[in-house]
C-alpha positions in Angstrom: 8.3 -10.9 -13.4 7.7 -7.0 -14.9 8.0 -4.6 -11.6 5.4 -2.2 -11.6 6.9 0.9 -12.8 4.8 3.6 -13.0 3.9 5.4 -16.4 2.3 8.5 -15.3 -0.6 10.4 -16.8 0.6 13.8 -18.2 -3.4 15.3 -17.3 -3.2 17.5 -15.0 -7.2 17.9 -15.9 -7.9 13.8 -15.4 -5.5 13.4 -12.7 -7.1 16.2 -10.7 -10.3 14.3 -10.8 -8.8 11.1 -9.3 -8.7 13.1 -6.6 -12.0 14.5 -6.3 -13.2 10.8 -6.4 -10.6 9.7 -3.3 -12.5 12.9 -1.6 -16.0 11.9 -1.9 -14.9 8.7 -0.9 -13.6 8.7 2.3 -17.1 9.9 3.3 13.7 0.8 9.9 13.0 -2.2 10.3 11.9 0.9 12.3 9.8 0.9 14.8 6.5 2.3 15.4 8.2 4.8 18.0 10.0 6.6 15.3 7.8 6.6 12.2 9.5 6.7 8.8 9.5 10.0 7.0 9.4 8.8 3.3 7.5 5.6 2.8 4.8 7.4 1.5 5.1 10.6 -0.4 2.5 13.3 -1.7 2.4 12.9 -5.7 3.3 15.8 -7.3 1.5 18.9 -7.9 1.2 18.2 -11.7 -0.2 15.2 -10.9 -3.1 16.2 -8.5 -2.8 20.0 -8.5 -2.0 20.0 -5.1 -5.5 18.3 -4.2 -3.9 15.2 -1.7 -6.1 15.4 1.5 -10.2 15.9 1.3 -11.9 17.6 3.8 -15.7 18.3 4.2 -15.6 21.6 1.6 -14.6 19.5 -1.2 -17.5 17.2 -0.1 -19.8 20.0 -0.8 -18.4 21.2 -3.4 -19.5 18.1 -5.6 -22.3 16.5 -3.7 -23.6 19.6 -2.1 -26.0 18.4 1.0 -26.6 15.6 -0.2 -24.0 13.4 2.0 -21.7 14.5 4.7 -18.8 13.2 6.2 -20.2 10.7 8.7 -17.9 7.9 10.2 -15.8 7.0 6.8 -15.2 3.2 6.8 -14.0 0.7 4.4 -12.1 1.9 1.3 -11.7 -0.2 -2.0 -10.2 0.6 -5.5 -9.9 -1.0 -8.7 -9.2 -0.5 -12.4 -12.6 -1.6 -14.0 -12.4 -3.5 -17.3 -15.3 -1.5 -19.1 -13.1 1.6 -18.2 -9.9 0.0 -19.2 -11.5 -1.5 -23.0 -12.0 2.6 -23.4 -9.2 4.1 -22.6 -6.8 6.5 -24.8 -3.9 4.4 -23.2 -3.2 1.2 -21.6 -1.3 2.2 -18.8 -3.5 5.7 -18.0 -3.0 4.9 -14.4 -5.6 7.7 -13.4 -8.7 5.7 -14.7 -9.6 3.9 -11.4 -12.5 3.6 -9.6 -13.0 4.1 -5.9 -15.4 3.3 -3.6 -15.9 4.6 -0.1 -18.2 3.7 2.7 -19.7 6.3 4.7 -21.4 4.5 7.5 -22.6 7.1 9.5 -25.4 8.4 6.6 -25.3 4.2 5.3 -24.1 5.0 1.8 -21.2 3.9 -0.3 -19.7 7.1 -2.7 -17.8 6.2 -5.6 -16.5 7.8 -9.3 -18.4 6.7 -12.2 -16.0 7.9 -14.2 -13.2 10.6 -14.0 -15.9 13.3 -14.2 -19.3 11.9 -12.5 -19.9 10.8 -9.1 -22.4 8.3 -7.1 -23.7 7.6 -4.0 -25.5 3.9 -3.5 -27.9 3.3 -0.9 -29.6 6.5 -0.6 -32.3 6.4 -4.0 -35.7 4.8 -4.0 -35.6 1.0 -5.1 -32.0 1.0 -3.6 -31.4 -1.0 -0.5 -31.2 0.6 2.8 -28.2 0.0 4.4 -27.9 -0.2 8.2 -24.3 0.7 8.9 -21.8 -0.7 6.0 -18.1 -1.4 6.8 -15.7 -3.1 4.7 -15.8 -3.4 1.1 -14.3 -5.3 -1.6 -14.1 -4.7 -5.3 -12.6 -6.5 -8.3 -12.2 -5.3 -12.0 -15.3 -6.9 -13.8 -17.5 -4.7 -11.2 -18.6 -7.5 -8.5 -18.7 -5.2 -5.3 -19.2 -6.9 -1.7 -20.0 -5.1 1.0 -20.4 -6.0 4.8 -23.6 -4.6 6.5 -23.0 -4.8 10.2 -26.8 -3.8 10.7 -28.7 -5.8 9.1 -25.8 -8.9 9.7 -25.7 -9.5 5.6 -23.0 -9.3 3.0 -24.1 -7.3 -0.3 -23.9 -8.1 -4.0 -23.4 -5.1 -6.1 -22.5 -4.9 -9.8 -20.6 -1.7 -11.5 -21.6 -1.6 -15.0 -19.2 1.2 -15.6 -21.7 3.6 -15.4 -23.6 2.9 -11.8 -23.6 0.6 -9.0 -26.5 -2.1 -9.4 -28.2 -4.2 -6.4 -27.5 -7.9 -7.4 -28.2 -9.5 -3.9 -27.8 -10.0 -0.6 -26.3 -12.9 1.1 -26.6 -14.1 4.8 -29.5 -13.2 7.7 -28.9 -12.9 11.3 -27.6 -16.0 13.0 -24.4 -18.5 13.8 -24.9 -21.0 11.2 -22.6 -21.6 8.4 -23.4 -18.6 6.1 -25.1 -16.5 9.1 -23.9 -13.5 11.0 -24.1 -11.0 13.4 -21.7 -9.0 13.5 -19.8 -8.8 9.6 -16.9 -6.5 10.0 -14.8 -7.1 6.8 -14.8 -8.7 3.5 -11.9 -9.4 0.7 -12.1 -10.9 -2.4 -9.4 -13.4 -4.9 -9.3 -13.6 -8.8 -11.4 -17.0 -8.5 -14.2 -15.5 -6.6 -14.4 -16.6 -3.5 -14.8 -14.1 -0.3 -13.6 -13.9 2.7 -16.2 -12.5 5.9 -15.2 -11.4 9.2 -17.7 -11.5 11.8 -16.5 -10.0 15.2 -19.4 -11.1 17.3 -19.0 -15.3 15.9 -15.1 -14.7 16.1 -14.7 -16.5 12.7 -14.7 -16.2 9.4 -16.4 -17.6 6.1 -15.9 -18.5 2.9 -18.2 -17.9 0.4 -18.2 -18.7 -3.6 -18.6 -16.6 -6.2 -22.6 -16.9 -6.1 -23.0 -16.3 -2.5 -22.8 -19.4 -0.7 -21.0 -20.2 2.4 -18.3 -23.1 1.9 -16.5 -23.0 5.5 -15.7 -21.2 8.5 -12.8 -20.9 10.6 -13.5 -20.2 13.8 -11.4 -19.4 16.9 -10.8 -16.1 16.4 -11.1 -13.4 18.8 -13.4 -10.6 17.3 -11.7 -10.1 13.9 -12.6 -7.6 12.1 -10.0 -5.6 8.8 -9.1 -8.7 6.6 -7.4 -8.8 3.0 -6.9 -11.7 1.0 -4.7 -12.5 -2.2 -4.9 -15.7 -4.3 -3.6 -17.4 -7.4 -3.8 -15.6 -10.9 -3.8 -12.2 -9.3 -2.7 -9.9 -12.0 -1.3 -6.8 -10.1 0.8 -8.9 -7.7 4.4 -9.9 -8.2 3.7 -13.0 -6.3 0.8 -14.2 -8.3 1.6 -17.4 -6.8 0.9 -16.6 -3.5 -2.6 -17.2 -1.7 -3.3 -16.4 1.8 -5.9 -14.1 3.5 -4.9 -11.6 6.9 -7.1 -10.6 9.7 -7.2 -8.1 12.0 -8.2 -9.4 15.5 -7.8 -9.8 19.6 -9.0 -6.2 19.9 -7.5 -4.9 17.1 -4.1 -5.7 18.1 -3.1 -8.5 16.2 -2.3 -10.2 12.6 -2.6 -13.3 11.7 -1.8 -14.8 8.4 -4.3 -17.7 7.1 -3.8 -20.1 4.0 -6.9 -20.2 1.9 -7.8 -23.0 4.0 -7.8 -21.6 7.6 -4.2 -22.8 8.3 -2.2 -20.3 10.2 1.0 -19.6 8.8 2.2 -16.7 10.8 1.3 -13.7 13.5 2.3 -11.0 15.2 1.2 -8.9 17.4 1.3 -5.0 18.2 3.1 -4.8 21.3 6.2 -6.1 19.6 6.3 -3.0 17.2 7.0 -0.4 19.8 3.9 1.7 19.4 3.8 5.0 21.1 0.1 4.4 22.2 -2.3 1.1 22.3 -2.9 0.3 18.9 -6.6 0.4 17.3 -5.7 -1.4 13.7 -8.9 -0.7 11.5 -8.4 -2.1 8.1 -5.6 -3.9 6.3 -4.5 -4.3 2.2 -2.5 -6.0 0.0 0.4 -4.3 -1.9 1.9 -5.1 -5.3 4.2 -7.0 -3.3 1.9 -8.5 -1.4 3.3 -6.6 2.1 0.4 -5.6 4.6 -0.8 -2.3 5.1 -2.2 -1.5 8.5 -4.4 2.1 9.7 -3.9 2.4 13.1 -6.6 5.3 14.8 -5.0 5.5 18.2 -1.6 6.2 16.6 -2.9 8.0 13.7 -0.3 5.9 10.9 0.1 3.4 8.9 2.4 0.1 9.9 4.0 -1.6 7.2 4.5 -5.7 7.5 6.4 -7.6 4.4 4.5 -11.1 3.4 5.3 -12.7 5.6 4.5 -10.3 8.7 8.0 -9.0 9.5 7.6 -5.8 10.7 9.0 -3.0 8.4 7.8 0.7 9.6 5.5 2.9 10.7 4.5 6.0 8.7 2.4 9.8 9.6 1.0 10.8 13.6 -1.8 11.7 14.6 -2.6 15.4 13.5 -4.3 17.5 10.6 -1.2 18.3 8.8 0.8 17.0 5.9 1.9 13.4 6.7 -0.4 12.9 9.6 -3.4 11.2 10.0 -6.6 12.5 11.8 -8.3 8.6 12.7 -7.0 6.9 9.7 -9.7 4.5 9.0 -10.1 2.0 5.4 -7.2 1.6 3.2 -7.0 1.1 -0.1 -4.1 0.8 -2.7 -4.0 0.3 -6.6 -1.5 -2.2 -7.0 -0.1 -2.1 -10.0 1.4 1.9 -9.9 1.2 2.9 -6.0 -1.7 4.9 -5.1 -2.9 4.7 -1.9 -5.7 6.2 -0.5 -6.7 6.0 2.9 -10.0 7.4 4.8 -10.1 9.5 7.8 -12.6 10.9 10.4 -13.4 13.8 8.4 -12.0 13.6 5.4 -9.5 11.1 3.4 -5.6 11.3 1.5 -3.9 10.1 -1.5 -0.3 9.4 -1.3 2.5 7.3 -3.6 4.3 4.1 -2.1 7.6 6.2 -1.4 10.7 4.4 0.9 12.9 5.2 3.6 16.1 3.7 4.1 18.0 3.8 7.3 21.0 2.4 9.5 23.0 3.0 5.7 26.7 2.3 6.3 30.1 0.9 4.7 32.3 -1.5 6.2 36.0 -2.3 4.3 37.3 -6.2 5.0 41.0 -6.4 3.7 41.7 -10.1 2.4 45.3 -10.8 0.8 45.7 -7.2 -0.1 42.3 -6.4 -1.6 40.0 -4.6 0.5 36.2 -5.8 -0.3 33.6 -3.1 0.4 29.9 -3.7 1.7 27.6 -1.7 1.8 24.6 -2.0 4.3 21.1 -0.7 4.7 17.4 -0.9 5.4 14.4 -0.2 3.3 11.2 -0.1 3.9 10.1 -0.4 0.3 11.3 -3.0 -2.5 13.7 -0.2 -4.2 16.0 0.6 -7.0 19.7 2.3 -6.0 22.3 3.8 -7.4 25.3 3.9 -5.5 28.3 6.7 -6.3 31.7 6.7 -5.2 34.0 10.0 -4.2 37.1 10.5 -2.7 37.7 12.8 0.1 38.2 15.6 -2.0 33.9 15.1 -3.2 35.4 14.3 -6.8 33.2 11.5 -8.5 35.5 8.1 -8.7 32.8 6.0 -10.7 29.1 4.5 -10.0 29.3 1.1 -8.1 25.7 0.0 -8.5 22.6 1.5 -11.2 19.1 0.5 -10.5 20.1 -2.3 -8.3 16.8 -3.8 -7.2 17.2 -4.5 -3.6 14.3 -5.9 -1.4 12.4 -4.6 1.9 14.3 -4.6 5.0 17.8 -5.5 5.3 20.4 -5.8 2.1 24.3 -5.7 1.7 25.8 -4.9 -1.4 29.2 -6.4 -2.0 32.1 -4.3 -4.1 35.7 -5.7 -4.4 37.4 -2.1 -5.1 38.7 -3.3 -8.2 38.6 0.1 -10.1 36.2 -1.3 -13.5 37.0 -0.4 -16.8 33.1 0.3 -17.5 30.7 1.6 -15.9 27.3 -0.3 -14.9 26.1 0.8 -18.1 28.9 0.1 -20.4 30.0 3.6 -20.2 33.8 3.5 -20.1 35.8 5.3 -17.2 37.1 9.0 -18.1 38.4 11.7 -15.7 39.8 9.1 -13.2 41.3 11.4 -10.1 44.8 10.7 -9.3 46.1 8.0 -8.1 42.9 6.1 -8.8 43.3 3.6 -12.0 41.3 1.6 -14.2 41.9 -2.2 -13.4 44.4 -1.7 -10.1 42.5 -1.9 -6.6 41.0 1.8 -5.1 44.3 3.3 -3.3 44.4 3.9 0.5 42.2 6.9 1.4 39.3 8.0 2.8 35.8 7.8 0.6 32.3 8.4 0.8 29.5 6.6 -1.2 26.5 8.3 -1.6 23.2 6.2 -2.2 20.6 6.9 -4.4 16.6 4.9 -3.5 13.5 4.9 -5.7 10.3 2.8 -4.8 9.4 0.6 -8.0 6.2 2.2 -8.2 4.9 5.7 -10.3 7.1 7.3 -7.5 10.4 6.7 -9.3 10.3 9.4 -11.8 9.7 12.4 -9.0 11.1 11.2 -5.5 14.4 9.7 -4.8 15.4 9.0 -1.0 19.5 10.1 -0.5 22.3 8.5 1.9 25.7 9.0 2.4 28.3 6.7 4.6 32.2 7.0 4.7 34.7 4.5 5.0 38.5 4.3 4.7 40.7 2.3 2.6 44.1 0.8 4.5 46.9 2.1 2.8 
């Protein structure tokens, strides 16, 4: 399967905008104790010019008084396929479309293009919303959004240009395809979607037309759900099809077949949180790991598929890499981009990684001495690994763009000096005494490796680590 390596828009002008849109709308195995530094990363300033969190100014700047920051909820982004049949380039990874819900002032905010922005819910003949959560959007424009007021589930349509009002599904009750109390809603590539009600403690399927097919019930007031089925495009598991919800006061994760079987679940007390966790919203990467805002400890906790915990990232605070209520969460699959709403404002980082507990160990076995190097990542990555000798003189490159998975690897050298390189490259410049074909000599080393997400990341942020170890002589 193709990884999802980032080609990145050289526009500063377009990518700017991007960013404007994330601002209107957010209208190792570590532990969650000690939060990972580089999971996530800040693109670069050629990318967004230097535009990565909103705040309320740059509300006003392109809405004026028209809508205020008024308790941001669910986040959702797509690529839209009326955007993509236009564009200059397939892979212009700026040309998304986001779409925020600003509960407080019962609006959603969204781009209509890379230049033009909308708010739904607020113009005559438009619906009036009565305190919108969660939302869900795919790439032909069907829009769902859960209205915890008026206990109804929304049908929108983006035609490219505008959302359109298609529908509504639902009325107050706790009959199949009733509700009270919808919290969130995700959607799969065949069209069904998945609603959490928190006051029925269940949740239902619907079809692509709006009717209820099933509940599961015995939940405990679920609420942030995500959901990923077969024929997903931007999903290196396209076979893989379950749904996640958020539930039992926001403390824990369960994950769901298609068909209400639990397959897994954790909870949050066994990720070391520094505080009581408040999980909000949850989403799907490229890899199909869970993505978790938490308000009461103002991050973002990281779970691989199938809910192993992998890291916490940010704390709570207003400055770079911290989180001020971190609320919906959204994440463009295919190159990275995350953006994630807050109480007054919202961010936009890259999937970065971190990689800790790096280390060498030597095993000697009838006079060879194998090498393995161990470590932990918090990101499906790519590494290089370096060797030196004690002097810091390059010896030769053990590994290039090894793809190595999230959470813990070992790579495996035998010290047999190569006569190529990973590349083909043949050896030249060989410090004394080491030599092409014989075994490295007894000595002290140190390998330094070399990380990269798989995402748009890879071409500005690398992660570094260095171990030593020592060769018997």
């Amino acid at each position: 399967m193709n990884s999802p390596v980032g080609q990145i828009s050289k526009s500063v002008h377009s990518s700017h905008w991007i960013i404007t849109a994330l601002t209107i709308l957010a209208v190792s195995g570590c532990d969650a104790s000690e939060p990972s530094k580089t999971s996530f990363t800040y693109p670069p300033f050629q990318h967004t010019w230097g535009v990565v969190r909103a705040r309320p100014f740059h509300l006003r700047l392109f809405l004026g008084n028209q809508v205020h920051f008024d308790d941001p909820q669910g986040l959702a982004c797509v690529r839209l396929d009326s955007w993509e049949a236009g564009s200059k380039t397939a892979d212009d990874d700026d040309e998304v479309t986001v779409y925020g819900v600003n509960s407080g002032e019962n609006c959603i905010v969204y781009n209509r293009s890379m230049y033009a922005l909308g708010v739904f819910g607020l113009e005559i003949g438009q619906p009036r919303l009565d305190r919108p959560w969660g939302i869900t959007a795919d790439r032909t424009g069907k829009v769902y959004v859960a209205d915890r007021g008026t206990s109804r589930v929304l049908r929108l349509q983006n035609d490219g240009q505008s959302l359109r009002y298609l529908g509504s599904i639902g009325a107050p009750g706790d009959s199949l395809g009733e509700f009270l109390d919808p919290r969130g809603v995700a959607l799969i590539a065949d069209g069904r979607v998945f609603v959490t009600d928190a006051a029925l403690d269940r949740v239902t399927v619907l079809d692509e037309a709006g009717k209820a097919l099933t509940m599961w019930e015995g939940l405990n007031g679920p609420d942030g759900i995500a959901a990923t089925g077969p024929g997903e495009v931007d999903s290196y598991y396209p076979q893989d099809a379950f749904v996640v919800v958020i539930d039992s006061a926001n403390r824990r994760v369960s994950k769901f077949s298609l068909d209400g079987v639990l397959l897994a679940r954790t909870t949050t007390a066994s990720w070391g949180a520094r505080l009581t966790a408040n999980l909000s919203y949850c989403v799907l990467d490229y890899y199909n790991q869970v993505l978790l805002t938490d308000r009461s400890n103002g991050c973002i906790h990281k779970l691989d598929r199938n809910l192993n915990y992998l890291c916490a990232f940010g704390e709570t605070g207003k400055d770079d890499y911290q989180f001020d209520e971190p609320r919906g969460i959204a994440l463009y699959r295919k190159f990275g981009q995350v953006f994630i709403a807050e109480r007054e404002g919202a961010q936009y980082l890259w999937v970065g990684v971190d990689v800790v507990d790096f280390r060498a160990r030597v095993s000697s076995d009838s006079g060879s001495h194998e090498v393995k190097f161990e470590f932990r990542t918090t990101e499906p990555a790519f590494v290089d690994l370096d060797l030196y000798d004690r002097f810091d003189r390059f010896i030769l490159r053990i590994a290039s763009k090894r793809r190595c998975q999230a959470g813990v690897n070992s790579i495996s050298w035998q010290s047999r000096i190569p006569e190529t390189l990973p590349d083909g490259a043949p050896l030249v410049n060989l410090p004394k005494p080491v030599v092409v074909g014989e075994w490295l000599p007894g000595g002290e080393y140190r390998v330094k490796g070399s990380f990269s997400a798989t995402y748009s990341s890879r071409e500005h942020f690398r992660v570094e680590r260095e171990a030593e170890f020592k060769v018997p002589r």
